[in-house]
C-alpha positions in Angstrom: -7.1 29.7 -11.3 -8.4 27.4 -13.2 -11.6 25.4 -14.1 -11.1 21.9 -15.7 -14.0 21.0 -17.7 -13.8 16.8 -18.6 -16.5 16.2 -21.1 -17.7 13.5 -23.1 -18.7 12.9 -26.7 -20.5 9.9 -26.3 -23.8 11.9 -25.9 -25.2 14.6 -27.9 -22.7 17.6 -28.1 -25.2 21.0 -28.1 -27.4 19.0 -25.0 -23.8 18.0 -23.1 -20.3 19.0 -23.7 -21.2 22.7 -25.3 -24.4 23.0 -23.2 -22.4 22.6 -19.8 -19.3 24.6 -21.6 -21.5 28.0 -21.9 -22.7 27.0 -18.4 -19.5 27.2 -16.7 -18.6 30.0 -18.6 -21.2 32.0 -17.8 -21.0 31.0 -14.1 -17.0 31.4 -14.0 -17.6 35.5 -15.5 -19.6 36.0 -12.5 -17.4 34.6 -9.6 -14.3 35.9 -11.1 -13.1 38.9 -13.9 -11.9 36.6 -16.4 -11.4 32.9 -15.4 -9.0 30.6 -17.4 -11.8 27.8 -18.2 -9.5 24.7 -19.5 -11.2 21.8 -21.9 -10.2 18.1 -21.5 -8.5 17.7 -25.2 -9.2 14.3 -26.7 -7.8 13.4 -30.4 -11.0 11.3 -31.1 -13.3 14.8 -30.9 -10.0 17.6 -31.6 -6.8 16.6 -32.6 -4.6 19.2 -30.9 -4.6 20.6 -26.9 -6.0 23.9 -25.9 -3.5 26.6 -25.1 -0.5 24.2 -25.6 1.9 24.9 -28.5 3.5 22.8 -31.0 2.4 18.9 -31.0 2.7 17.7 -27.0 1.1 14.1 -25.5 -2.8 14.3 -25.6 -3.3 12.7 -22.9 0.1 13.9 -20.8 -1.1 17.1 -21.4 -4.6 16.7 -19.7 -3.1 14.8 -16.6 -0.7 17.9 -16.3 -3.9 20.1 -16.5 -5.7 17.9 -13.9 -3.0 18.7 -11.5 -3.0 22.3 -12.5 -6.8 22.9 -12.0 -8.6 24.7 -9.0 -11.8 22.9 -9.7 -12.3 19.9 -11.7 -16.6 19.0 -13.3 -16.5 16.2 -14.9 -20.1 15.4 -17.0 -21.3 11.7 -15.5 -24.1 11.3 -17.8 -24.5 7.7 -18.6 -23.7 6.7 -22.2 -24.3 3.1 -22.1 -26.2 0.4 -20.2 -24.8 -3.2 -19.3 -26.9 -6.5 -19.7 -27.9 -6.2 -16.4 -29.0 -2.7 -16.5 -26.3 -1.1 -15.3 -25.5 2.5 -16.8 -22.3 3.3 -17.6 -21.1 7.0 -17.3 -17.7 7.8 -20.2 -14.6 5.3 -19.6 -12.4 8.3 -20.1 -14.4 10.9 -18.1 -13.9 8.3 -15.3 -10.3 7.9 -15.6 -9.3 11.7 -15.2 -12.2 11.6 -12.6 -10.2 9.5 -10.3 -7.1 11.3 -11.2 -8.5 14.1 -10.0 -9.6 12.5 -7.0 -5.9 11.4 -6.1 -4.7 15.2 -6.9 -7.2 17.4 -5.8 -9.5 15.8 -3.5 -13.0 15.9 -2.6 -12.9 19.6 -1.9 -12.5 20.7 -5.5 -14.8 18.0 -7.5 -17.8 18.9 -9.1 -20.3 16.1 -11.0 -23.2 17.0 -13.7 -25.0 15.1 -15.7 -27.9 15.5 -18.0 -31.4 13.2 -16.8 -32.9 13.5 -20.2 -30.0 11.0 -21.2 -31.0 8.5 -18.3 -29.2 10.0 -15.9 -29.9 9.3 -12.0 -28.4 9.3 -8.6 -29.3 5.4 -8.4 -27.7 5.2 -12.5 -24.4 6.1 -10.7 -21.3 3.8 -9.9 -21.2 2.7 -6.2 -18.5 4.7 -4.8 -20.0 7.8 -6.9 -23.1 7.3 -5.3 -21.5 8.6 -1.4 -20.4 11.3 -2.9 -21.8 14.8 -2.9 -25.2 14.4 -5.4 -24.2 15.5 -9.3 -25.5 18.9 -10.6 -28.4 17.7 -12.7 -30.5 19.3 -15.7 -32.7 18.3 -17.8 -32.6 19.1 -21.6 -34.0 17.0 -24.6 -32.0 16.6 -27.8 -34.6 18.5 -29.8 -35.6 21.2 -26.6 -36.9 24.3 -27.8 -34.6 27.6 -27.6 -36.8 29.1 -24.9 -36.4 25.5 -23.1 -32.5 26.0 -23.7 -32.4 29.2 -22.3 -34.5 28.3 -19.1 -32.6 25.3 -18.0 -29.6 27.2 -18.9 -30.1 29.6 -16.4 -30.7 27.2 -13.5 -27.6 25.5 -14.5 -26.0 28.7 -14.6 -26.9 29.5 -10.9 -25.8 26.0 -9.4 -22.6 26.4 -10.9 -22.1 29.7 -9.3 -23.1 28.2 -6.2 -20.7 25.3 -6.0 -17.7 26.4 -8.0 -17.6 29.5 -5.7 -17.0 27.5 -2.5 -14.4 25.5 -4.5 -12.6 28.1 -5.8 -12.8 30.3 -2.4 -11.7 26.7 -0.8 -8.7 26.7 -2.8 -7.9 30.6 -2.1 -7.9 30.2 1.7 -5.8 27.1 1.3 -3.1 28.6 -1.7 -0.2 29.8 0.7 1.9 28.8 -1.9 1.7 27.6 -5.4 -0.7 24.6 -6.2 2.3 23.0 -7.8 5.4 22.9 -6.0 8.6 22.3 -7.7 10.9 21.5 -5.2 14.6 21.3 -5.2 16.3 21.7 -8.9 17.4 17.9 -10.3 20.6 17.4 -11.4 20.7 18.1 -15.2 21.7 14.7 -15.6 20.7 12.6 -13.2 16.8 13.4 -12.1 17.3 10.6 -9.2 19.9 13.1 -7.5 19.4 16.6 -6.4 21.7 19.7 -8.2 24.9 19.7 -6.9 24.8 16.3 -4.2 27.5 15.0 -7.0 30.2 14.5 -6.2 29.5 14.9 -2.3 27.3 15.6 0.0 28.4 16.6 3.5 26.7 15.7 6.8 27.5 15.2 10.8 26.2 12.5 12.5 26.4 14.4 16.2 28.2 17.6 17.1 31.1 15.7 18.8 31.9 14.0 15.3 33.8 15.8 12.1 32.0 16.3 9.1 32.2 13.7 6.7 31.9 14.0 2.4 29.8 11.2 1.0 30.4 10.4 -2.3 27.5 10.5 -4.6 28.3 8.9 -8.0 26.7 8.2 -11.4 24.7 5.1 -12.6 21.2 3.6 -11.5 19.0 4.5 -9.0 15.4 4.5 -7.0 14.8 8.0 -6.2 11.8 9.0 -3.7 10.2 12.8 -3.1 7.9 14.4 -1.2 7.9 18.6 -1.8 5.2 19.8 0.4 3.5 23.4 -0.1 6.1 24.9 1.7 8.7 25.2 3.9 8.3 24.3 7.7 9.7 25.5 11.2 11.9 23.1 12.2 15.8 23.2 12.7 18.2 20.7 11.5 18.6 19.3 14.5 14.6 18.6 15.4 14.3 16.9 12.0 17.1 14.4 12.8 16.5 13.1 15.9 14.3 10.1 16.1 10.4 11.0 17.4 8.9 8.3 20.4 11.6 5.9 19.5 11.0 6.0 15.6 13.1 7.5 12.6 12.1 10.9 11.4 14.1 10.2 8.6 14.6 6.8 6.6 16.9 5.9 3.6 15.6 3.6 1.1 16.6 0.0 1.1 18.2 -1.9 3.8 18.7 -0.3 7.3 21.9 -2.4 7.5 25.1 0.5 8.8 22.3 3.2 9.3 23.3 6.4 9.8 21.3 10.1 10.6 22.2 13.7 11.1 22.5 16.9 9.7 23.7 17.9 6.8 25.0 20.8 4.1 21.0 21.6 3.1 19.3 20.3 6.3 18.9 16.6 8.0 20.0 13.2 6.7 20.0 9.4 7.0 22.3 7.8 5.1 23.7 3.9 4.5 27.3 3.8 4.7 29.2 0.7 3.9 32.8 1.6 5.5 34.5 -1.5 4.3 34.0 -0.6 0.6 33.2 3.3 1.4 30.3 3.2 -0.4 27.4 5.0 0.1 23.9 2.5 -0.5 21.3 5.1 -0.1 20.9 8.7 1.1 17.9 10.7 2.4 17.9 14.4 3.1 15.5 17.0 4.4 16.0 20.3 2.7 15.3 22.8 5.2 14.7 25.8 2.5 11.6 24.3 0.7 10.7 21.1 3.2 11.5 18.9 0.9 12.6 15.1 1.6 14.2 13.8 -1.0 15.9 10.2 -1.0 17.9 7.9 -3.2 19.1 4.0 -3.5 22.3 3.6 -5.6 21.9 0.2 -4.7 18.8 -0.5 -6.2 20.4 -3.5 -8.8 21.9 -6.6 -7.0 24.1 -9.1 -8.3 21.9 -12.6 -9.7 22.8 -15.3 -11.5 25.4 -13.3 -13.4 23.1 -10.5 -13.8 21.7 -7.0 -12.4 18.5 -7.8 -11.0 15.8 -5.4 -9.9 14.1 -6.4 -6.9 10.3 -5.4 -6.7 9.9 -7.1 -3.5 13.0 -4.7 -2.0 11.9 -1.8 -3.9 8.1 -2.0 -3.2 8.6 -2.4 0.5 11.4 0.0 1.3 9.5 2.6 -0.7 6.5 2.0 1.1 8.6 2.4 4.6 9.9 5.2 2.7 6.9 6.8 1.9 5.6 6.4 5.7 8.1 7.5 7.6 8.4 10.7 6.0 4.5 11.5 5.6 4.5 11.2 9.7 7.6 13.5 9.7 6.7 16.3 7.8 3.0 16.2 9.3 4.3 16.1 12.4 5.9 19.6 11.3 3.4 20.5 10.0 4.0 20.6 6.2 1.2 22.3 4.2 -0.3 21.0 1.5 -0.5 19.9 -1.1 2.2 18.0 -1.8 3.7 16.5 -4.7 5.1 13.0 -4.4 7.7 11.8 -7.1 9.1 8.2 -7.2 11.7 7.2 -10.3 13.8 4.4 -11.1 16.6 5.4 -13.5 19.7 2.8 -14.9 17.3 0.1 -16.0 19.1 -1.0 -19.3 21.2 -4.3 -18.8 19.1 -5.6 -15.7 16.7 -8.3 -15.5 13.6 -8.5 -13.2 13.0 -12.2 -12.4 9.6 -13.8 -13.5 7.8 -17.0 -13.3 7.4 -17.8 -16.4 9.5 -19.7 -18.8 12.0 -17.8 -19.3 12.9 -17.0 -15.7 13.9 -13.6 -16.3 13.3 -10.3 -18.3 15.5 -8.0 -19.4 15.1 -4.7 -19.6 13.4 -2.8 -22.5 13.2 1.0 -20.7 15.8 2.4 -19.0 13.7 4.3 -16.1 10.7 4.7 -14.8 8.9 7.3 -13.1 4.8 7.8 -11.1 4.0 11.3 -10.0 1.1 12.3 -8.2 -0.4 15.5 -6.4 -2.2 14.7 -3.0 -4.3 17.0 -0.9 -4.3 14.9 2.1 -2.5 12.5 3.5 -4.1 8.6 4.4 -2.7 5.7 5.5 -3.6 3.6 2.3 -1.2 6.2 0.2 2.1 4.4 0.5 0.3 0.9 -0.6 -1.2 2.4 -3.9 2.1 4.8 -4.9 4.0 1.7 -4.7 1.5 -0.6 -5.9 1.5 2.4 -9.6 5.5 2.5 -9.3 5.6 -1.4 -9.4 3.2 -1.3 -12.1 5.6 1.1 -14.2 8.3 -0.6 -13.7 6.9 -4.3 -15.1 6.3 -2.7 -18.0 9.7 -0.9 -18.5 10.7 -5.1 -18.4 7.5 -5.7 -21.2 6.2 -8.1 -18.0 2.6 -8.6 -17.0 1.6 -6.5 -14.2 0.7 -7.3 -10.5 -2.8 -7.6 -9.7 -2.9 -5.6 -6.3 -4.2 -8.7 -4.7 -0.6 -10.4 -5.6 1.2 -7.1 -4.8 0.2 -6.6 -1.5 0.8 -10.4 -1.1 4.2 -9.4 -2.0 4.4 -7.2 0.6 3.6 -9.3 3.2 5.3 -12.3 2.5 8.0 -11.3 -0.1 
């Protein structure tokens, strides 16, 4: 398992960053026999990534860590202070911070900071300020070695006692791995599942035949959820509606709706008979839990172009997104789960604007937000959709939403 150490270099290195480094090493060696202890690489202190070969993304590669990470202590020490007296902890300390919030949770979050550099509970951001209270030490710039070695040993010993309840937290909770993979993607198409092309088969009740829909290339908005693990349900419990509402929901319009079982598990699928044409397809895999859906119709027809719709996509991803967090809760899926939401097929469509030119076209041809939760709230959907939106403005070089206007957008279209 792994500790994630997010440091700063904003204050002074032997007093922070390698102070609190020793610390947690010292305090990892006695909780565990030897502890992988990761540090946050950044190219403005090191130019290359610990333990990673060859030349990957900096900054990729800590976001991946992040996700990886039993237990994530970020250093909050204030390195600047606003006008109106305000301190300011490190800008990129606070990003993976909240990254690590949306991935790991409360559970496995531990602050420090140093008060001989200012630092208080009051100094704190607001929403910091509920949370549990920092680790704090106190250590001058020019401290004495015997000074050193004194408040290294308390630091030493609150370590021990809060990483240890993290990292048994995370044993008592790690039925399976901390990063789930999922079903394999189709080698070429990562909206699709491994083999769904060029059908997928499903029965919509026992008295009916099984039909083949056809699953074929081009764009796409893809949706996942890949929970911990498995769960006890049969193909049949998983396809039936629960109190009146869908346990499973395909993305996009509800229009020719259809739901059953299927070759891996349970489906909902739209099937538009006249053209036999499948619009979108939603399946439950019954070996890993997994609900995986996709909209071949994601691009409409307008004004002699293909048009990407964030209103559509925003809302019937958020649907998406809710109806199948209630389902595999109700089953019971463990946790954590990963959450994966793509676009792919962007190149040749336009996303309207309001600006002069009425339209944009596209300058990326997908898009893609993953994220690792440890719970489930009802405020999810909003901000997965709200990120996804976000990504796929930019694939078009637009401005992005505010979330104000977004969730305007979802109300009123």
């Amino acid at each position: 398992m792994k500790v994630f150490w997010s440091w700063q270099s904003d204050t002074h290195q032997a007093s922070g960053r390698h102070f609190v480094r020793a610390a947690l090493e010292a305090a990892v060696e006695r909780l565990v026999d030897h502890p992988g202890l990761e540090d946050a690489e950044r190219p403005s202190v090191d130019s290359d990534t610990s333990n990673v070969p060859g030349s990957p993304p900096i900054a990729e590669t800590i976001l991946r860590k992040i996700r990886e990470c039993a237990v994530f202590v970020a250093d909050v020490t204030p390195i600047e202070t606003t006008v109106g007296g305000k301190k300011l902890p490190n800008p990129n300390v606070m990003l993976e911070l909240g990254y690590a919030l949306a991935n790991l949770g409360l559970e496995r979050i531990i602050l420090v900071m140093n008060q001989a550099e200012g630092a208080s509970l009051r100094a704190l951001p607001f929403d910091l300020r509920h949370w549990r209270a920092p680790l704090t030490y106190a250590l001058r710039r020019d401290a004495p070695d015997d000074q050193k070695q004194e408040v290294l040993a308390t630091l030493v010993d609150d370590l021990v006692a809060s990483v240890g309840p993290c990292l048994a937290f995370v044993a008592a909770n790690q039925t399976a791995p901390l990063h789930p993979e999922g079903v394999p993607a189709d080698p070429g198409d990562p909206a699709i599942w491994d083999g769904a092309m060029p059908t997928v088969r499903v029965r919509s009740s026992p008295m009916q035949q099984e039909s083949d829909l056809p699953v074929v290339a081009g764009p796409k908005l893809w949706c996942r959820i890949i929970p911990a693990g498995p769960v006890e349900a049969s193909r049949q419990d998983v396809s039936r509606p629960r109190n009146g509402s869908l346990s499973l929901a395909p993305l996009g319009d509800y229009a020719n709706l259809w739901t059953g079982v299927s070759q891996d598990g349970a489906a909902a699928w739209v099937w538009e008979a006249g053209q036999q044409k499948l619009n979108a397809l939603t399946q439950w895999f019954q070996e890993t839990g997994e609900i995986w859906g996709f909209w071949p119709d994601v691009l409409t027809d307008w004004q002699e172009a293909s048009m990407f719709s964030d209103v559509y996509a925003a809302r019937g991803l958020v649907r998406s997104l809710d109806v199948h967090a209630a389902t595999l809760q109700h089953f019971g899926a463990a946790f954590p789960w990963r959450i994966k939401v793509g676009v792919r097929g962007l190149h040749g469509s336009v996303l309207p604007t309001s600006g002069r030119m009425g339209r944009l076209q596209a300058l990326s041809d997908r898009a893609v937000v993953e994220r690792m939760i440890p719970a489930w709230s009802e405020t999810l959907s909003g901000d997965i959709a709200f990120e996804f939106i976000g990504r796929v403005h930019d694939a078009y070089g637009a401005t992005n939403l505010t979330r104000e206007a977004f969730d305007r957008m979802l109300t009123n279209g």
